[in-house]
C-alpha positions as CSV (number, residue, x, y, z in Angstrom):
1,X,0.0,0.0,0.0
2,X,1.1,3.2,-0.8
3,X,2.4,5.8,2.0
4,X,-0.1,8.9,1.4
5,X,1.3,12.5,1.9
6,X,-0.3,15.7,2.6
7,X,1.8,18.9,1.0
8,X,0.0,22.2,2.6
9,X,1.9,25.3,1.0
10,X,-0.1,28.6,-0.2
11,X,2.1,28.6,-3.7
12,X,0.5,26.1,-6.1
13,X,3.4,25.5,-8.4
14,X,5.6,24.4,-5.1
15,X,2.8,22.3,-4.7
16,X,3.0,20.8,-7.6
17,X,6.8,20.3,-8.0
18,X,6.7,18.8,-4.4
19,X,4.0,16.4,-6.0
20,X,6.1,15.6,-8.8
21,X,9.1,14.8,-7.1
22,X,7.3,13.0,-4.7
23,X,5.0,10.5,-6.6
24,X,8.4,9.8,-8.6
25,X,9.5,7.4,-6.2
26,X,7.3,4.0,-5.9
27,X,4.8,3.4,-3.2
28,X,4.0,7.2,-2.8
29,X,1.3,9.4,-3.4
30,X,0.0,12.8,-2.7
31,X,-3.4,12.2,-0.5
32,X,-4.2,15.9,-0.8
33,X,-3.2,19.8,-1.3
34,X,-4.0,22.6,1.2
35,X,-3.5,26.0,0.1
36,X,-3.1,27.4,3.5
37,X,-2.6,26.2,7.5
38,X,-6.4,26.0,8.5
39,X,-7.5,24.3,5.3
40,X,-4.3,21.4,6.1
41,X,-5.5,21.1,9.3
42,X,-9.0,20.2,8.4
43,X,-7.1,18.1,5.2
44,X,-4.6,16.3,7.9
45,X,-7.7,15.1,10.1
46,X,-10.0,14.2,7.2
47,X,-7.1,12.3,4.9
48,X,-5.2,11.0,8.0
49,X,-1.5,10.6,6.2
50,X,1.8,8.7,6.9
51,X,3.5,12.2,6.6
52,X,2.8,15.8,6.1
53,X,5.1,18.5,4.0
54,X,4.5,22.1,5.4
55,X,5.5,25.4,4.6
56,X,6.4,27.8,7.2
57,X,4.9,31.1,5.5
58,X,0.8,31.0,5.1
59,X,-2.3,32.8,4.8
60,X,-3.8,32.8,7.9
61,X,-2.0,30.4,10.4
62,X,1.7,29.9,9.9
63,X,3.2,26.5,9.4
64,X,4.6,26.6,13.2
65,X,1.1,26.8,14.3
66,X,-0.3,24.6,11.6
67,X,2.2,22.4,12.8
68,X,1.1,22.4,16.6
69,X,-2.1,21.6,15.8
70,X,-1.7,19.0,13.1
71,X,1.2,17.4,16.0
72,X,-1.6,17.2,18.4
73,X,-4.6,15.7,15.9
74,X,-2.0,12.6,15.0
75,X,0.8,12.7,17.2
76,X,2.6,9.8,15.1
77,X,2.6,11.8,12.0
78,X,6.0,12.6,10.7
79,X,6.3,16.6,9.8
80,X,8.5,18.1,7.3
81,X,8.8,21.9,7.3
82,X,10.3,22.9,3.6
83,X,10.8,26.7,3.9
84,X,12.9,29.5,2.2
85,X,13.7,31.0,5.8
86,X,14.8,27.8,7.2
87,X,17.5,29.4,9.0
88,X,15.0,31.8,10.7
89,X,13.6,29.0,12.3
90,X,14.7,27.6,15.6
91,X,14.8,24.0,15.5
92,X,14.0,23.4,19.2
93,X,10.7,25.6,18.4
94,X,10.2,23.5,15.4
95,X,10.6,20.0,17.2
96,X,8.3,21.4,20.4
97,X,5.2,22.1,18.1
98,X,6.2,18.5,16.2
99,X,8.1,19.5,13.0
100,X,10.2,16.3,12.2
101,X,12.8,17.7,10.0
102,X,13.2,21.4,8.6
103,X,14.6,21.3,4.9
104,X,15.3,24.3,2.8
105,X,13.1,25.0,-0.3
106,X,16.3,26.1,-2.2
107,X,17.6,22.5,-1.0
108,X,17.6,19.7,-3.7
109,X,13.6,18.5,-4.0
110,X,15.4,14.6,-4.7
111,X,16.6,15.7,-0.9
112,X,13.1,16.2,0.2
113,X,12.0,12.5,-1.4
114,X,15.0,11.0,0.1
115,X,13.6,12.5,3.6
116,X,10.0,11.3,2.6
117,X,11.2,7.7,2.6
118,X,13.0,8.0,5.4
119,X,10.8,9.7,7.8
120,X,7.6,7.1,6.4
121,X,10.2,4.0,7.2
122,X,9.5,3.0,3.3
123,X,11.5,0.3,1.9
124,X,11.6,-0.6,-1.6
């Protein structure tokens, strides 16, 4: 069965790159799109996924708080925060409100697949 992934981020074509890269690797799919932190948390507890890609910088709730809330609805969910100010972001804040892993949106997207597996304990 396939590891399902929710990708909330207010910019549609990072959506959709983040999609790409992701679905490019076996055994994964994007469960659903959120365009900004209230409408993933409603996505995260409706779609229940193995793993949830986040942006820090939203309409109306940040990803921090998105974060906190989504951390509380399914405590077991692996978060990834994939921002452009990643080193804006404290990573002891991050891990308190239940990011997993904070990775750079100027990073290498095959870095955040590589993470994806990682995080969702996938093996080919």
């Amino acid at each position: 069965m396939a590891k399902r992934i929710l990708v909330v981020d207010d910019n549609a074509p990072i959506r959709g790159l983040v999609r790409e890269f992701i679905e490019a690797r076996p055994g994964f799919e994007i469960c659903g799109e959120a365009a900004d932190g209230i409408e993933g948390v409603l996505k995260g507890r409706e779609l229940k996924p193995d793993l949830i890609v986040l942006d820090f910088l939203m309409p109306r709730i940040n990803g921090l708080q998105t974060a906190l809330i989504l951390h509380e609805i399914a405590p077991n969910t692996p978060i990834i925060l994939l921002t452009f100010y990643k080193d804006a972001i404290s990573s002891d804040l991050a891990q308190a409100v239940g990011v997993s892993l904070i990775l750079s949106k100027t990073d290498q997207l095959a870095t955040l697949a590589d993470e994806v597996e990682r995080l969702t304990g996938w093996e080919n």
